[in-house]
KOLKERO-620698 format. One record per residue (C-alpha): x negated, y negated, z; residue in three letters. Coordinates in steps of 0.001 Angstrom, whole numbers. Layout:
N
X	Y	Z	ALA
...
This chain:
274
-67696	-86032	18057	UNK
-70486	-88160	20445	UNK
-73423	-87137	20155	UNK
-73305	-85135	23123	UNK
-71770	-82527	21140	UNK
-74127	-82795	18434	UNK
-76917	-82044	20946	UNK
-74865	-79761	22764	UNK
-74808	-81826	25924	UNK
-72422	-80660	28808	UNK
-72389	-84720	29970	UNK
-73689	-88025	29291	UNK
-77650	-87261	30428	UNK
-78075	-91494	30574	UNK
-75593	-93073	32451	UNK
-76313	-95928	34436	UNK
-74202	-94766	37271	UNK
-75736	-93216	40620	UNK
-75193	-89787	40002	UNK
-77242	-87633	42616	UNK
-77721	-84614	40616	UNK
-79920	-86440	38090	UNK
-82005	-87910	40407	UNK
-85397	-87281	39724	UNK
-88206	-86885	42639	UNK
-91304	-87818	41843	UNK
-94508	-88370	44076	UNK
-93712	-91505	44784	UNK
-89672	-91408	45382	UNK
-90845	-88071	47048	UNK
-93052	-90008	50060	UNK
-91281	-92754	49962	UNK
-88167	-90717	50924	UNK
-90393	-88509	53732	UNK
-91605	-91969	55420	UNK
-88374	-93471	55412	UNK
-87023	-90491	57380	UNK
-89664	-90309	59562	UNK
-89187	-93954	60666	UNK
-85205	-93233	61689	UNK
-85989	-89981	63224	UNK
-89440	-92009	65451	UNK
-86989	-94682	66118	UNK
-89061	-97115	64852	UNK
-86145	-99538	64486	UNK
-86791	-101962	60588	UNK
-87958	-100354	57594	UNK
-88166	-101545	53788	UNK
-88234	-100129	50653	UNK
-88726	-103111	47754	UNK
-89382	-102206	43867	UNK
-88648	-104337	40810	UNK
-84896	-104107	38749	UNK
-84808	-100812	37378	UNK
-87249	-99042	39830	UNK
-84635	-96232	41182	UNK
-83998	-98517	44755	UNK
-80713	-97799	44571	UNK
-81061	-94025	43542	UNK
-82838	-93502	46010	UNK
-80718	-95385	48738	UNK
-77945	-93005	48045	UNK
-80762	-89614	48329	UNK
-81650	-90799	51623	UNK
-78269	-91246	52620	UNK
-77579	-88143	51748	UNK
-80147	-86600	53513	UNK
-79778	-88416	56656	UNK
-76210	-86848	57128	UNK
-77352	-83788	56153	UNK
-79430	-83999	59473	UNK
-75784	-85341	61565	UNK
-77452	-88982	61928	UNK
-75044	-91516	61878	UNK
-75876	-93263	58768	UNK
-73741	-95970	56820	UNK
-74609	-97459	53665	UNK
-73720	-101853	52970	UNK
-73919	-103299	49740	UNK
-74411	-106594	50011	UNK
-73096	-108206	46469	UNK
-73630	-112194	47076	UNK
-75654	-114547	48835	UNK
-72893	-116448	50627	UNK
-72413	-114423	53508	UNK
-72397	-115785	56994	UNK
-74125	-114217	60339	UNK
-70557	-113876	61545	UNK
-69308	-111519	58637	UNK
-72351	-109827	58808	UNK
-72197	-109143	62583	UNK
-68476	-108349	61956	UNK
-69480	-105848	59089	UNK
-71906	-103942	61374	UNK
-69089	-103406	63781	UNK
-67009	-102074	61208	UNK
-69392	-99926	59654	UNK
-70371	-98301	63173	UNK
-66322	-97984	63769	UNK
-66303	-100785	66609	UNK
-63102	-102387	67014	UNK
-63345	-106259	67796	UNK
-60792	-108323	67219	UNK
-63001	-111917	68862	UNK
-64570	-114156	66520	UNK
-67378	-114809	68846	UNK
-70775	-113352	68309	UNK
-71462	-112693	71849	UNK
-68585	-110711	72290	UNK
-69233	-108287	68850	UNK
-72859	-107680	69524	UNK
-71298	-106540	73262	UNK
-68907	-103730	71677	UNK
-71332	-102804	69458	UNK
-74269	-102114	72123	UNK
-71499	-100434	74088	UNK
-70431	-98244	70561	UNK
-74335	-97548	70130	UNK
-75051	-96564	74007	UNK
-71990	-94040	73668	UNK
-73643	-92591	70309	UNK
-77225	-92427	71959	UNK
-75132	-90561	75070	UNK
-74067	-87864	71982	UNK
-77744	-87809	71171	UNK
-77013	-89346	67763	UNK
-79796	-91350	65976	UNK
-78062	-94523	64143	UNK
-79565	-95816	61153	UNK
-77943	-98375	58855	UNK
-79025	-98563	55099	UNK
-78810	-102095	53460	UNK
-78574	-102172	49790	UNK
-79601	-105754	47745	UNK
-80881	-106755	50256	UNK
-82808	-109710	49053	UNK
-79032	-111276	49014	UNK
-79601	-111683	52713	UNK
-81176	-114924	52547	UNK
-80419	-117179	55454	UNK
-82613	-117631	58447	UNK
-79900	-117125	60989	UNK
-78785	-113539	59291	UNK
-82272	-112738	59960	UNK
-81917	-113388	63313	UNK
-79097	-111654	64012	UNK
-80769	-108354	62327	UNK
-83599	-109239	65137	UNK
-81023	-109080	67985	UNK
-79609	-106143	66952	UNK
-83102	-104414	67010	UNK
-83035	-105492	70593	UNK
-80518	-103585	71701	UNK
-82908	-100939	73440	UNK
-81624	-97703	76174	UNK
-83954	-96342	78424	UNK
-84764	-93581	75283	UNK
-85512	-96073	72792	UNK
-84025	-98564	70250	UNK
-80393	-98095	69325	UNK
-79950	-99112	65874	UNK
-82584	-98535	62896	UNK
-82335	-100962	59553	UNK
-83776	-99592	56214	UNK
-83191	-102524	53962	UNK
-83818	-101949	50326	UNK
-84387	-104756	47501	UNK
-86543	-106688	45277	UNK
-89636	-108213	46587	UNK
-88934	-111510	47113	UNK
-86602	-109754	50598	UNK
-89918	-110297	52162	UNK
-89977	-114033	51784	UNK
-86554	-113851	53446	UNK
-87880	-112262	56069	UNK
-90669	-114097	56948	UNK
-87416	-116977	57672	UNK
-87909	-114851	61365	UNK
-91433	-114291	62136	UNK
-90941	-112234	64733	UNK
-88389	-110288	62783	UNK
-91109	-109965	60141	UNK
-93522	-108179	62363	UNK
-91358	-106135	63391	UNK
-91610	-103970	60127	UNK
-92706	-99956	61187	UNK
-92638	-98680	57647	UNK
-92988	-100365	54141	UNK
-92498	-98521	51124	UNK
-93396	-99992	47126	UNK
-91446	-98287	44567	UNK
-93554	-98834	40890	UNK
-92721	-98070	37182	UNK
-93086	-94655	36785	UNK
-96513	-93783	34621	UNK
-96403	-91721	31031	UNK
-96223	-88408	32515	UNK
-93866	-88879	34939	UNK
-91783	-90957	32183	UNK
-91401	-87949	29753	UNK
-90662	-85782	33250	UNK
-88152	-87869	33876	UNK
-86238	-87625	30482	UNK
-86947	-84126	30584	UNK
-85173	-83501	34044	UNK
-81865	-85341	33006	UNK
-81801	-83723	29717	UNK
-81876	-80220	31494	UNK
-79528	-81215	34482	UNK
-76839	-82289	31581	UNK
-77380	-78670	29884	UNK
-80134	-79412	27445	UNK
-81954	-76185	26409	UNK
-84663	-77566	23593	UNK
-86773	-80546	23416	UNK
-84799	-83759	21657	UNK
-87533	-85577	21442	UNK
-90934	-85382	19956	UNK
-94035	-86105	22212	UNK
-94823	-89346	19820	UNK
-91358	-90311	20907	UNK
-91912	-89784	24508	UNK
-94843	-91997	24322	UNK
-92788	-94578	22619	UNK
-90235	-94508	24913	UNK
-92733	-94851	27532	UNK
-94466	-97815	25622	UNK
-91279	-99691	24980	UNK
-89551	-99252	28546	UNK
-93233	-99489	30703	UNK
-92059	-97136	32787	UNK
-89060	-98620	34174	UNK
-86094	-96015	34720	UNK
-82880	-98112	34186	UNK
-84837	-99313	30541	UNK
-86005	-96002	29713	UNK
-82265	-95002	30220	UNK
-80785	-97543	27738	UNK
-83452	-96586	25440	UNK
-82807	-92718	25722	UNK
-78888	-93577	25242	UNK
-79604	-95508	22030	UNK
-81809	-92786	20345	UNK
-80223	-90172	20634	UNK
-76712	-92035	19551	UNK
-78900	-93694	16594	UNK
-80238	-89346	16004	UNK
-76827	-88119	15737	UNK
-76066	-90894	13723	UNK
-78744	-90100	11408	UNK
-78066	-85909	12117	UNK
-81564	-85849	13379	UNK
-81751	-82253	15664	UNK
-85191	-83921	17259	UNK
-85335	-88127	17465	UNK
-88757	-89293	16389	UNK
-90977	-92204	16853	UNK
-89406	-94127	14376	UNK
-86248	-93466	15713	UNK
-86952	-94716	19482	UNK
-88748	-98000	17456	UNK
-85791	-99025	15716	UNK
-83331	-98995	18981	UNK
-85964	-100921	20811	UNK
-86212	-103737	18040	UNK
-82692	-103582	18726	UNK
-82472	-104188	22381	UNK
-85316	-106553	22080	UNK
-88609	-104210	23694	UNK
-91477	-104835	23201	UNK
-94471	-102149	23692	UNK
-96768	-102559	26854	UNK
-99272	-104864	25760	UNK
-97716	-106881	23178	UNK
């Protein structure tokens, strides 16, 4: 028996998988998501989102993502999991992603079929946005300016192609590589560590989407946990996992504060401060 069972959890409440029920919308995730939206739907062609490790950017990719289909915009989603890439493979990636056949290796001739792929989706009065995950791994100049020349592509009703770009905040160093690409930004959004109440909301709202029906914690073990992980949802997570594995362990019903301080001596937290 995990300890799922011993709280009478339906599922794992802490995974560290996207998982869309459990995500969690607070104020800030909550505008951040309404002023994303708004800059696809005004056309207003490059948008960022940049947080810390941890901060939800990735959660919240997939929400938006979500929600654009739900509004039957053509939105794709790229991952981008190394560094290396060239301008080519990235130009050859859009193409994919927007279902462009192009079987040349020269640049000239991809950005062609895909402003001819994007004026036929404009004619079907479809708004195209693509979503760009890690994307502080885009860090050469050139890529940069390829993103640029893609936010050229323009129809007599407005851009063609919308970026929201997602990653840590050193993406903005990249993209000051293009100036011009750089001031080009419409809409910036800053996702922070979440604060104490929104930190014990948080725990509380993945608890009760995995079928909790009584507290598990007490509220000096909230604060710990708030202490220990300042706020950060992929630590407070990993710390949530550990005490209530160390509670059942122990056959605590309720985990304590001392509980939540020995798993983070454990993984090696420290509380805010120290």
């Amino acid at each position: 028996m995990g300890y799922e069972s011993f709280y009478k959890l339906k599922e794992h409440p802490f995974s560290f998988t996207t998982d869309e029920k459990y995500y969690y919308d607070s104020p800030q995730h909550s505008k951040a998501l309404v002023k994303l939206l708004h800059s696809v739907e005004t056309g207003k062609g490059l948008a960022l989102l940049i947080g810390d490790i941890g901060t939800g950017k990735t959660t919240l990719s997939r929400r938006l993502l979500d929600q654009l289909i739900n509004k039957e915009i053509e939105a794709t989603l790229l991952v981008i999991i190394h560094s290396e890439i060239t301008s080519l493979w990235f130009l050859k990636k859009i193409a994919l992603m927007l279902e462009t056949p192009v079987e040349s290796e020269n640049k000239i001739d991809i950005i062609t079929a895909v402003y001819h792929r994007l004026l036929d989706l404009t004619g079907k009065n479809k708004k195209v946005v693509i979503l760009i995950d890690e994307a502080n791994m885009l860090q050469r100049k050139e890529i940069m300016e390829e993103i640029r020349g893609l936010l050229n592509l323009e129809s007599e009703h407005g851009k063609l192609l919308n970026f929201i770009l997602f990653g840590l905040p050193e993406m903005e160093d990249y993209l000051k590589l293009d100036p011009p690409l750089y001031q080009r930004i419409a809409v910036r959004c800053a996702l922070e560590a979440l604060d104490v109440k929104a930190t014990a909301n948080y725990i509380i709202h993945r608890l009760r989407v995995a079928g909790c029906t009584r507290p598990l914690f007490t509220r000096e073990a909230l604060q710990k946990l708030f202490d220990y992980s300042k706020g950060v949802p992929r630590t407070i997570n990993a710390l949530c996992d550990n005490a209530l594995l160390e509670g059942f362990l122990l056959k605590k019903e309720i985990v304590d504060q001392k509980i939540v301080d020995d798993v983070s001596q454990d993984l090696g937290l420290t509380q805010a401060g120290n």
